[in-house]
C-alpha positions in Angstrom: 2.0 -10.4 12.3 2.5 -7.0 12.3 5.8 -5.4 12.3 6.4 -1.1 12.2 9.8 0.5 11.4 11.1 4.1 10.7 13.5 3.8 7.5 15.8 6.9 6.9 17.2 7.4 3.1 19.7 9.9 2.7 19.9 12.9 1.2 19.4 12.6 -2.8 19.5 15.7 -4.8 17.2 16.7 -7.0 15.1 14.5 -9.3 13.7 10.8 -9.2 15.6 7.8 -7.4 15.1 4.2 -7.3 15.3 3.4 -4.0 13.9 -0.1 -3.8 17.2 -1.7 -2.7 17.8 1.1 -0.6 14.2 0.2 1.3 14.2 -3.7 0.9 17.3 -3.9 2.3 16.8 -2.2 5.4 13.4 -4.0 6.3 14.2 -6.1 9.3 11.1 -8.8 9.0 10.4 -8.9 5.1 12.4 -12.3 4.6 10.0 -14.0 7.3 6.7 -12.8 5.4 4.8 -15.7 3.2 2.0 -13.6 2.0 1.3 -9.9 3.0 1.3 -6.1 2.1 3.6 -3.6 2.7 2.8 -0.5 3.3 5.1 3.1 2.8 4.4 6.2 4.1 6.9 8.7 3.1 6.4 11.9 6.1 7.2 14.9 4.0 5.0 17.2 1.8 8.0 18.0 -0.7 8.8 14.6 -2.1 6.5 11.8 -3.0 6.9 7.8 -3.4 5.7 6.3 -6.8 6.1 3.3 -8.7 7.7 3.1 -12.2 11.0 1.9 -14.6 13.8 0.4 -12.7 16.2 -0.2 -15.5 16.8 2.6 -17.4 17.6 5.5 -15.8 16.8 7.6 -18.5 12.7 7.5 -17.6 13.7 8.8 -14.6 15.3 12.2 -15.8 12.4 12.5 -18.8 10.3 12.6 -15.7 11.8 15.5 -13.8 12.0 17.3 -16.6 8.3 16.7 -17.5 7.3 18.0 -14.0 9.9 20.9 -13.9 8.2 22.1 -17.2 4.8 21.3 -16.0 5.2 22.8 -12.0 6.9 25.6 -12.8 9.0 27.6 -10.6 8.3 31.0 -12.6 4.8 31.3 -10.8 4.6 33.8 -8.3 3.4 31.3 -5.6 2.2 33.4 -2.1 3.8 29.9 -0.5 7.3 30.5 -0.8 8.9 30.9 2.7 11.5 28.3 1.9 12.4 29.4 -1.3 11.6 29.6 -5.7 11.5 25.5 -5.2 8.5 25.6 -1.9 5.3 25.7 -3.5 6.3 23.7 -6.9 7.6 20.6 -4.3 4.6 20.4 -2.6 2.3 20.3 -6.2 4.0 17.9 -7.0 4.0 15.6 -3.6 0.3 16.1 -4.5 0.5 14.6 -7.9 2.4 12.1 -7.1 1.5 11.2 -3.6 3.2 10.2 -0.6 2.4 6.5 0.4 2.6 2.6 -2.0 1.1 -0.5 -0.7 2.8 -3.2 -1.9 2.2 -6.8 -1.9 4.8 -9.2 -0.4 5.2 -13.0 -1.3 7.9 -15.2 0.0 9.5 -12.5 1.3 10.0 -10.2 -1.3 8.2 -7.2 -3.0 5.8 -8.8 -5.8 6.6 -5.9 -8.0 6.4 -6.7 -11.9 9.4 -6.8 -13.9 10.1 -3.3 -14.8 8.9 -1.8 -11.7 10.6 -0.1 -8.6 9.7 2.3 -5.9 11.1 5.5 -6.7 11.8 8.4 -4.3 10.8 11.8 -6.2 13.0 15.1 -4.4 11.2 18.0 -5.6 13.3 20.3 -3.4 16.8 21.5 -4.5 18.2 20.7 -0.5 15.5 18.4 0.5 17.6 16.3 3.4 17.3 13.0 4.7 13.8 11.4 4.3 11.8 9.8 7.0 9.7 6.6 5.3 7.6 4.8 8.4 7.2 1.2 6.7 4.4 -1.2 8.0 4.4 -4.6 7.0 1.5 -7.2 7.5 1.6 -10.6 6.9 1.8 -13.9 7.9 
């Protein structure tokens, strides 16, 4: 089976998010997979979907300080219609990239312990986010 659904995650400010619960919850057919793969695509080039810590929240604000210092702002970029923060989100989209495949299992995620999908906002007023989730399983 093959299920297809637009998930929409509200504005977060600035910096790395765990949004696992935020995703899980809204999937409509995850409970009803046995064994599968999910699939996230995250449709914006100025935030990215990775996986990493999902306890303390402390990795998550080494790590947007690790890529403000390392993707500066300070460059002058020629990409910069949108403002100082432009050019520097989509580097880091790059880097991080903007899709997870995940495997599912009795109808859950089978992430390991310490992991959970986090949503990185590399723009200061990045908006809602559009994440078109595939699932596959049977």
């Amino acid at each position: 089976m093959w299920y297809q659904q637009m998930l929409i995650l509200s504005p977060h400010q600035r910096g790395f998010h765990l949004v696992t619960a935020e995703i899980t919850d809204r999937l409509n057919h995850l409970t009803e997979i046995k064994t599968g793969l999910l699939h996230l695509l995250l449709q914006h080039t100025s935030a990215s979907l990775t996986l990493n810590e999902n306890c303390d929240p402390s990795v998550r604000s080494d790590m947007e300080g690790y890529f403000l210092h390392q993707v500066s702002e300070d460059v002058p970029y020629r990409h910069d219609y949108e403002g100082a923060d432009d050019m520097p989100a989509h580097i880091k989209s790059s880097l991080l990239g903007a899709s997870l495949l995940i495997p599912v299992g009795q109808g859950k995620l089978l992430l390991g312990t310490w992991q959970g999908i986090w949503l990185g906002e590399h723009r200061n007023r990045g908006g809602e986010r559009h994440i078109l989730a595939t699932l596959q399983g049977e």
